[in-house]
C-alpha positions in Angstrom: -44.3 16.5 -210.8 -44.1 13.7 -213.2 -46.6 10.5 -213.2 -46.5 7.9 -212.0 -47.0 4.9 -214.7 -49.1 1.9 -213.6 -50.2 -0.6 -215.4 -53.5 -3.3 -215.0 -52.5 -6.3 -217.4 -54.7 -8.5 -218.3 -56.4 -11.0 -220.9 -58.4 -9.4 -223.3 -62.0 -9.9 -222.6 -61.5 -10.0 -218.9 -62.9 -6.9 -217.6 -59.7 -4.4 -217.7 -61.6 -1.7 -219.8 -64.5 -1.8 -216.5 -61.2 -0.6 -214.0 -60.3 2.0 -216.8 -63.5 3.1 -217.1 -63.4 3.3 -212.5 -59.9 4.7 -212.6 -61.2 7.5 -214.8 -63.1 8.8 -212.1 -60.4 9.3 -210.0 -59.0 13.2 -210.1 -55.8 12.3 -210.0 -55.6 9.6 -212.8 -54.9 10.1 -216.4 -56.2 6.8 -218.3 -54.9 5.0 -221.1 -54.8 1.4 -222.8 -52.4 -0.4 -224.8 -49.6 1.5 -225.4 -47.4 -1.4 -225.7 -49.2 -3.6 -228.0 -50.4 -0.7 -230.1 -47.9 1.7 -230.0 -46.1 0.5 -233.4 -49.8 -0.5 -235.5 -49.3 0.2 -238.8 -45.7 0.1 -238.9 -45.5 -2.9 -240.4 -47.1 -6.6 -241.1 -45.3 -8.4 -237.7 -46.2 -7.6 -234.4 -43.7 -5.5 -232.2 -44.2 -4.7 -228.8 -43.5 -0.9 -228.6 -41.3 0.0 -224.9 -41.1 3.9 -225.6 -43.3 4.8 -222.0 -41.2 2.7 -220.6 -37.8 3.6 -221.9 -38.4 7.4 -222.1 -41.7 8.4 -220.4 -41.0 11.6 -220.4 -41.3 12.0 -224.7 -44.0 10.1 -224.9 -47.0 11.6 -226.4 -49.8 10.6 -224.0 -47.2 10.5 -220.5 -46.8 14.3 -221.7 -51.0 14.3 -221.8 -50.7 13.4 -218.8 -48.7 15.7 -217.1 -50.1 18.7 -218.8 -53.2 17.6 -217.3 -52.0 17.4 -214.0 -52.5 13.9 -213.1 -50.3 12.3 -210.1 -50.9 9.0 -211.9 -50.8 7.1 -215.8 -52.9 4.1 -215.7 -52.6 2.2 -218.7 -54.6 -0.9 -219.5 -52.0 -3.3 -221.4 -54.1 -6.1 -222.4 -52.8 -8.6 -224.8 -53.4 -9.2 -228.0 -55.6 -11.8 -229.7 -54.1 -13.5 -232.5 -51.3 -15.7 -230.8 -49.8 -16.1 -234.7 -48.6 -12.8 -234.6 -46.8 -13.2 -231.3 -49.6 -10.6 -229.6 -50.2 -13.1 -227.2 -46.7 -14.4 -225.2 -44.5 -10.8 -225.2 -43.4 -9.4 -222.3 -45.2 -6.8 -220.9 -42.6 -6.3 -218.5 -39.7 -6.7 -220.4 -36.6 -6.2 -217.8 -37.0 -6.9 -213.5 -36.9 -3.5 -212.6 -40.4 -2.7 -215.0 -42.1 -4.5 -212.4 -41.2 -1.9 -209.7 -41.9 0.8 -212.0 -45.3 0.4 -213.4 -46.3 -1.8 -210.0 -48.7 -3.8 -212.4 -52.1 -5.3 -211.5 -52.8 -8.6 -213.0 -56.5 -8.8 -213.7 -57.6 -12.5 -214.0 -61.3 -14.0 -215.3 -61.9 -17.4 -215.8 -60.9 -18.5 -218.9 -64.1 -20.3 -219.8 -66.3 -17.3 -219.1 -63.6 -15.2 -221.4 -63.4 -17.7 -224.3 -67.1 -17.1 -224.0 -67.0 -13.6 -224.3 -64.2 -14.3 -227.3 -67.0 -16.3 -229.6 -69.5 -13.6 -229.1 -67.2 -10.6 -230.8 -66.2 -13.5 -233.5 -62.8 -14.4 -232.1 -62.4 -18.2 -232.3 -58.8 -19.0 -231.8 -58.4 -21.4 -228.5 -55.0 -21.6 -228.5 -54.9 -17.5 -228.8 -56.4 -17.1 -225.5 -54.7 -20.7 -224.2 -51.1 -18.7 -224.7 -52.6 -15.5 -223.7 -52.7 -17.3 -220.0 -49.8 -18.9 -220.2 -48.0 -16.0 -220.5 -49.5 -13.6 -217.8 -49.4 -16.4 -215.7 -45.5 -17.1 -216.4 -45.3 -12.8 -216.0 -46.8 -12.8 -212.7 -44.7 -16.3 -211.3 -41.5 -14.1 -212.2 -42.6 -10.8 -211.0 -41.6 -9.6 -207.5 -43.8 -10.5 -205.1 -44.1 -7.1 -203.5 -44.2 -5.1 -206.8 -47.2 -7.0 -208.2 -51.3 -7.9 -207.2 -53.1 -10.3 -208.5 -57.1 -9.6 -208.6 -59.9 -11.6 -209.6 -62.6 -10.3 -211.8 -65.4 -12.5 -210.2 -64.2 -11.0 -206.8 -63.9 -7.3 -208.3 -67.7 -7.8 -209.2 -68.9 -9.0 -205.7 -67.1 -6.5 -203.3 -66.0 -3.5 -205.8 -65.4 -1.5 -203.1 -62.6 -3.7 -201.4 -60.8 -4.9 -204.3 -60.5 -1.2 -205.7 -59.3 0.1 -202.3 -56.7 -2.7 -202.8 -55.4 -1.2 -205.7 -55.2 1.9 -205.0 -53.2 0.7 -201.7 -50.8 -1.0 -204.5 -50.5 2.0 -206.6 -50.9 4.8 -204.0 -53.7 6.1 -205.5 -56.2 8.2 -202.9 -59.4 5.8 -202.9 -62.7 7.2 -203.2 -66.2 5.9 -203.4 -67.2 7.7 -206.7 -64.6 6.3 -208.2 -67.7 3.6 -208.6 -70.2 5.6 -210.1 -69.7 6.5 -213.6 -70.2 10.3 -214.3 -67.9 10.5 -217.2 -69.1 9.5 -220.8 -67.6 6.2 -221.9 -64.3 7.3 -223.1 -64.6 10.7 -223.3 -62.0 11.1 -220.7 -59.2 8.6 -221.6 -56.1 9.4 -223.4 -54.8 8.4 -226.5 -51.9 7.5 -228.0 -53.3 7.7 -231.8 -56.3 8.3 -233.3 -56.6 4.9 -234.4 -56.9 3.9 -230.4 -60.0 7.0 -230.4 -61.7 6.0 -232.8 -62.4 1.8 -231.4 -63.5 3.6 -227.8 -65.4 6.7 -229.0 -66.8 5.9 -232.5 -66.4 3.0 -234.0 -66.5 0.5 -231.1 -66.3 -2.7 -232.9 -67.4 -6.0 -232.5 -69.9 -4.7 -229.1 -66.3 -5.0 -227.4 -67.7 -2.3 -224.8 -71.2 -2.6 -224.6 -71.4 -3.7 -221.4 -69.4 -1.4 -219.5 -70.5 1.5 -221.6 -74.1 0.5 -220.7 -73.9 0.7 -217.0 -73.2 3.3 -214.8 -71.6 1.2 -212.0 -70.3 -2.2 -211.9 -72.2 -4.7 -213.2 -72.5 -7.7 -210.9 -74.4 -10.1 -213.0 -72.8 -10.2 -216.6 -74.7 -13.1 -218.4 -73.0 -15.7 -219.8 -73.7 -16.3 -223.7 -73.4 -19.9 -224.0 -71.8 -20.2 -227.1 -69.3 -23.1 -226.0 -69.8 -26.7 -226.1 -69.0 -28.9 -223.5 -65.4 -30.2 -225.5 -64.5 -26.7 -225.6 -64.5 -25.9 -222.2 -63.3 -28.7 -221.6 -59.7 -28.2 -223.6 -59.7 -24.6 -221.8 -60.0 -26.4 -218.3 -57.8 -29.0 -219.3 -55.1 -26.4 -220.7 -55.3 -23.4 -217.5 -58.1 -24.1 -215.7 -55.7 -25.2 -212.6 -54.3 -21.7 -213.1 -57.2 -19.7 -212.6 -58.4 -21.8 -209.8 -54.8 -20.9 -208.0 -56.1 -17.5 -207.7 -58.7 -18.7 -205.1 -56.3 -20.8 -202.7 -57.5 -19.9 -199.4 -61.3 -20.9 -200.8 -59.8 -24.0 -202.8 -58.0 -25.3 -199.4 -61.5 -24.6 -197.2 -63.5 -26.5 -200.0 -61.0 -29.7 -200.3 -61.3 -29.7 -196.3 -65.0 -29.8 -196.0 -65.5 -32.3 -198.7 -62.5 -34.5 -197.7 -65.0 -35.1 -194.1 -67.9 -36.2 -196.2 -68.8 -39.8 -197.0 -71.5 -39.5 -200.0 -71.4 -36.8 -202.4 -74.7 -36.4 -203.8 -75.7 -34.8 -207.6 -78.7 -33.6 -209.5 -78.9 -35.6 -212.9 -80.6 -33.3 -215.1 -78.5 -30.5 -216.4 -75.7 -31.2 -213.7 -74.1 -34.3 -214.6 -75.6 -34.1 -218.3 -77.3 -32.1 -220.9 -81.1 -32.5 -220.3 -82.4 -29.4 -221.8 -80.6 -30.5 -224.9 -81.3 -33.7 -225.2 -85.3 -33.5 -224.4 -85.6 -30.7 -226.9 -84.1 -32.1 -229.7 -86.4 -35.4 -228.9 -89.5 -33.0 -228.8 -88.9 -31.3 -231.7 -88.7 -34.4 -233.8 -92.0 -35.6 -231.8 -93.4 -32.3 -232.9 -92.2 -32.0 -236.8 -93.9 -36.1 -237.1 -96.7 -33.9 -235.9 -96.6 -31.3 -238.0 -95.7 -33.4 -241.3 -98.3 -35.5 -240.6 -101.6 -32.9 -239.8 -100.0 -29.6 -241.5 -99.9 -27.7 -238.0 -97.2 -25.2 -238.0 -94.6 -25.9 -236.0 -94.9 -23.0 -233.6 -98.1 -23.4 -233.0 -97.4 -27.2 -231.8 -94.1 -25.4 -229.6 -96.3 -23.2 -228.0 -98.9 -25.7 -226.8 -96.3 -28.3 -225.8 -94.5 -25.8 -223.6 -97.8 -25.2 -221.7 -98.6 -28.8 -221.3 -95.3 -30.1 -220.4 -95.1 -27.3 -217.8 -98.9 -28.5 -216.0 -97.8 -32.1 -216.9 -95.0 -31.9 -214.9 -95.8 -29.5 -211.7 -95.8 -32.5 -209.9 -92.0 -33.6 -210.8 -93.3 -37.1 -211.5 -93.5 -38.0 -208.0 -97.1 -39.9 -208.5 -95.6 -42.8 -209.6 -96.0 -43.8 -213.0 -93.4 -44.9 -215.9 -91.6 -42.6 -218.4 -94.0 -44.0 -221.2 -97.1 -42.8 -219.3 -96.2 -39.1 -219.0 -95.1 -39.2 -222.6 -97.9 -40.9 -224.1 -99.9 -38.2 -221.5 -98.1 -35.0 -222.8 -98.4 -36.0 -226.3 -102.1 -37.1 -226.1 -103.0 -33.4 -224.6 -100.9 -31.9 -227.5 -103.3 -34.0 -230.2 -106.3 -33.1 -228.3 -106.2 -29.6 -228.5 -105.8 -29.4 -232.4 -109.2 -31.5 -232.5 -106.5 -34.8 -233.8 -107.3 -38.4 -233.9 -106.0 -40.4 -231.0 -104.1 -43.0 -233.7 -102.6 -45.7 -231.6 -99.9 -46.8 -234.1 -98.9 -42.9 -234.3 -98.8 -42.8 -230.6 -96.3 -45.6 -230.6 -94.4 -44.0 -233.6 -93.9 -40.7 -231.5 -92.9 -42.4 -228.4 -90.1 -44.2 -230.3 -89.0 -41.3 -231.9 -89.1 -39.3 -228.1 -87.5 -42.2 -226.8 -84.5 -43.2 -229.7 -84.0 -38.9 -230.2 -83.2 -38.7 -226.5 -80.9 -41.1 -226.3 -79.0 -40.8 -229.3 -78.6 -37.1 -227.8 -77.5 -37.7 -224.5 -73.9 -35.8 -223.1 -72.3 -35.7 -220.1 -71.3 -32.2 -218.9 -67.7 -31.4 -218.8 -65.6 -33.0 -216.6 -68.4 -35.4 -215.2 -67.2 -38.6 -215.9 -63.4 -37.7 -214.7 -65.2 -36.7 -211.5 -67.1 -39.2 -210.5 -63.9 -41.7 -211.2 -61.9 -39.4 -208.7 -64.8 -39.3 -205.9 -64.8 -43.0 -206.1 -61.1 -43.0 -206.4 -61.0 -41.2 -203.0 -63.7 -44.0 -201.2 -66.6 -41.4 -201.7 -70.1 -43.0 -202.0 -72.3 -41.1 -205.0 -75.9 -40.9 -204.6 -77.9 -39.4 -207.5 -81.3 -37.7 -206.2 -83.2 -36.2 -209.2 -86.4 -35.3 -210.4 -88.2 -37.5 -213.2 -89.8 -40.9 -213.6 -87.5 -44.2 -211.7 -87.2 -45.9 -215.2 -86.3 -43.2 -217.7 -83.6 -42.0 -215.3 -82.2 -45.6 -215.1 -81.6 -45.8 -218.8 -80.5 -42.4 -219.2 -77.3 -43.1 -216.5 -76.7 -46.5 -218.2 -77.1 -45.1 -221.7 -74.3 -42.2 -220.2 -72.0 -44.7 -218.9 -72.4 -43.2 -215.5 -74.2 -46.0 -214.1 -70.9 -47.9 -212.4 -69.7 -44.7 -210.5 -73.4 -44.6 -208.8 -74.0 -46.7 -205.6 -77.7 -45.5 -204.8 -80.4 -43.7 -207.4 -82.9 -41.6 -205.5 -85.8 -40.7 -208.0 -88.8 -37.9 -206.9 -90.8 -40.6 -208.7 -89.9 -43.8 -206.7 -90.1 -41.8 -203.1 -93.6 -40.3 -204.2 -92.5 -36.3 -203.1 -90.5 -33.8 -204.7 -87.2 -32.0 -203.8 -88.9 -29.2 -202.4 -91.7 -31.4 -200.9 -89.3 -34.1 -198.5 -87.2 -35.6 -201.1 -84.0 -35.2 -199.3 -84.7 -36.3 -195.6 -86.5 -39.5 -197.0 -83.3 -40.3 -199.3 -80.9 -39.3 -196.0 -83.5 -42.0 -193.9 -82.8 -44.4 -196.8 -79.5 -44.4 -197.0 -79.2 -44.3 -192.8 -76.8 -41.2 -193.1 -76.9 -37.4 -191.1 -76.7 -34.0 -193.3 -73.0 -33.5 -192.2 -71.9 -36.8 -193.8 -73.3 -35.6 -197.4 -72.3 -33.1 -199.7 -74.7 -32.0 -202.8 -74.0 -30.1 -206.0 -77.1 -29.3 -208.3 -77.9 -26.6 -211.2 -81.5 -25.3 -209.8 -81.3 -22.6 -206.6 -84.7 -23.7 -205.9 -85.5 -27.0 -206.6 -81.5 -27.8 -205.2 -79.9 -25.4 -203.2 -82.5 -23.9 -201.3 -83.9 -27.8 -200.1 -81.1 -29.2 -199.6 -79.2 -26.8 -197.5 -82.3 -26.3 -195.1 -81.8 -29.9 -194.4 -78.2 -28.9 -193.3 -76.5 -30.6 -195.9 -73.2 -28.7 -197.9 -74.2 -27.8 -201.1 -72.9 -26.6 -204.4 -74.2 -24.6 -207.0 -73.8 -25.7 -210.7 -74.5 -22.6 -212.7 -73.2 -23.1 -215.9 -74.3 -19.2 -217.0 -72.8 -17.5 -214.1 -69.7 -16.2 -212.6 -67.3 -18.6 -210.3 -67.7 -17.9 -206.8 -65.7 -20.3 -204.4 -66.0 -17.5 -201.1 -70.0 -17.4 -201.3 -73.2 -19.7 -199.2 -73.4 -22.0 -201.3 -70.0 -21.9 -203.4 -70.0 -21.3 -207.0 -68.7 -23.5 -209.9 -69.5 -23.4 -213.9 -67.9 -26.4 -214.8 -67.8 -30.0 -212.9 -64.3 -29.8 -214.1 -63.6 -27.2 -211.9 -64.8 -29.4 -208.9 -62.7 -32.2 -209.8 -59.7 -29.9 -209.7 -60.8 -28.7 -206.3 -60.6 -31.9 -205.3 -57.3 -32.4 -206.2 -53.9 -31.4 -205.0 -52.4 -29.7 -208.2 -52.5 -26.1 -207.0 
């Protein structure tokens, strides 16, 4: 008996080697990847997608493989290509309506920010490349049959392997079993390949660390780190460009979400690292506090790091909620830092450094992606936005007029002006304030315990801002990675 051919197609980058690599533990699969984009390499400087599996299966070189081995099934990873120039990036996988019922494709789809991410760290830099790459599987999958076609989500894949697997082997009618999802085989040692060429990037050379996660686990990896290699104008182009496509895939979640926040009056954020770049921002202002420092008594520079990192981390165990100004726990930080390299206490210097601290920081301050757009449609829709953050009253006061943020916000809630911190009562004492209940307030913050955890065991809906992990819409709380995101969520465009 012949093969059957199916196909997973997908973005490169967005986790289609991981199902080869579980499909290869199935007995009855043969497993292959790109025999479309590949299958005419070398033939020539232009790109040509090459149709031979699916014109005449049964004289192609690895369908043959195949059935020599005695596999019921060909799965083939057709990923796109990278370089949209060469047209690797908008050809049909698919080329004629009846393809679709032959190869009963899989669409695998990752959000784009996270795969852009994953782009920049194996050196591809090309935007529009992976823009076009969405485009057209998104376009493929709008003009596929419904019923010859399944769409799966890589950040759902990752959370319940089990259940999105089963649903593709229901798709294909492939037998389902549960070592399928432990990884026996050696990384590619038990694919098929069309050419040597295609052997050689999965066995030997492997380049760019393209598989080094999935060939360093022997399961599926739940918590792939982000690298952080994108600035907030680059996600922001990929949101703006097929972010609302991605975010289609999770409908049902989408609709749930836009329900329960349509029913809440306030919205309430962190400030720090959720609606702007704090980490950034505060460490370029220390380093310049520390290289006056350091140019001025010859420490070295690490030494100064080092010391500063302790202090401000006793310094500020407290989350300023004692009450005094931003100058204070400066001038206090900095003082500490002198002391313990035996330094004069040079009140002019003092001054210096806390201008520096102070002009550094705000030359450096930057909203997060899509935070100003998102507070203009909250208070487009009549929602009130209350800002409850940690850090001293007046310092947070400049840094959201200095963001031009200060307009959208009808009530700043400081740990420093209500003397506790968010895990010590800062959220019933702002919900008193503002003469509201839990169920009329929705919160989205970056820090699970300084945020999430507080804030929902008041009973208030919360959202986690988590920049460096995966998008999860179905989970308590619900995951975003961009603020962006959220202000699509909010909106009607899916």
């Amino acid at each position: 008996m012949e093969p059957q051919i199916r196909f997973i197609i997908a973005c490169p980058r967005s986790g289609s080697t991981l199902l080869m690599r579980i499909f290869a533990e199935s007995p009855v699969c043969a497993v292959t990847s790109r025999l479309i984009l590949m299958g005419k390499a070398g033939s020539g400087e232009s790109f040509s997608p090459d149709y031979s599996i699916l014109e005449d299966p049964s004289n192609h070189k690895v369908f043959k493989m195949a059935m020599d081995s005695g596999k019921q099934f060909l799965v083939s990873k057709e990923e796109l290509g990278n370089n949209t120039r060469k047209g690797e990036c908008s050809y049909d996988v698919c080329p004629h309506p009846s393809t679709y019922s032959m190869v009963r494709p899989v669409f695998l789809i990752r959000d784009p920010v996270r795969v852009f991410d994953s782009w920049k760290n194996v050196g591809w830099t090309d935007a529009q490349s992976l823009v076009d790459c969405y485009i057209n599987i998104f376009r493929m999958l709008h003009e596929a049959p419904s019923d010859a076609v399944s769409c799966i989500l890589y950040e759902q894949l990752i959370q319940e392997p089990q259940t999105e697997i089963e649903r593709i082997c229901g798709h294909w009618g492939v037998p389902f079993s549960n070592k399928m999802l432990s990884f026996k085989h050696a990384f590619g040692s038990s694919f098929i390949y069309s050419n040597d060429r295609e052997r050689t990037i999965y066995c030997e050379d492997k380049p760019l660390g393209l598989f080094a996660t999935v060939e360093a686990k022997s399961s599926v990896d739940r918590d792939v780190p982000s690298h952080g290699l994108l600035s907030n104008a680059e996600k922001d182009n990929i949101e703006k460009n097929v972010g609302t496509m991605y975010l289609s895939c999770w409908k049902d979640d989408i609709l749930r979400l836009r329900d329960v926040l349509a029913k809440k009056s306030w919205i309430g954020f962190d400030l720090d690292d959720t609606l702007h770049e704090f980490r950034r921002s505060s460490g370029q202002a220390t380093t310049k506090v520390l290289e006056q420092i350091c140019q001025r008594y010859d420490i070295p520079m690490d030494e100064l790091k080092e010391e500063y990192a302790r202090v401000l981390k006793a310094k500020t165990a407290n989350a300023f909620s004692d009450g005094k100004t931003s100058t204070d726990y400066r001038r206090d930080r900095f003082a500490s830092v002198l002391t313990h390299f035996f330094l004069p206490q040079d009140h002019q210097f003092m001054d210096e450094l806390l201008g520096s601290y102070e002009a550094t920081l705000m030359a450096s301050l930057e909203l997060k992606c899509g935070a100003l757009d998102l507070l203009s449609s909250l208070k487009a829709m009549g929602k009130k936005i209350v800002v409850m953050t940690e850090g001293p009253q007046d310092a947070q006061e400049r840094t959201v007029q200095a963001l031009g943020i200060k307009d959208y916000i009808d009530f700043l809630a400081t740990t420093n002006k209500f003397g506790c911190t968010k895990t010590d009562g800062l959220f019933p004492k702002v919900l008193k304030h503002l003469g509201i209940s839990p169920d009329q307030i929705a919160y989205i913050g970056d820090n699970e315990q300084r945020d999430m955890e507080p804030a929902m065991a008041e009973g208030i809906f919360s959202i986690h801002f988590a920049e460096t992990k995966h998008v999860a819409l179905n989970t308590t709380p619900p995951r975003i990675n961009t603020l962006r995101k959220l202000q699509y969520i909010l909106s009607d465009e899916h």
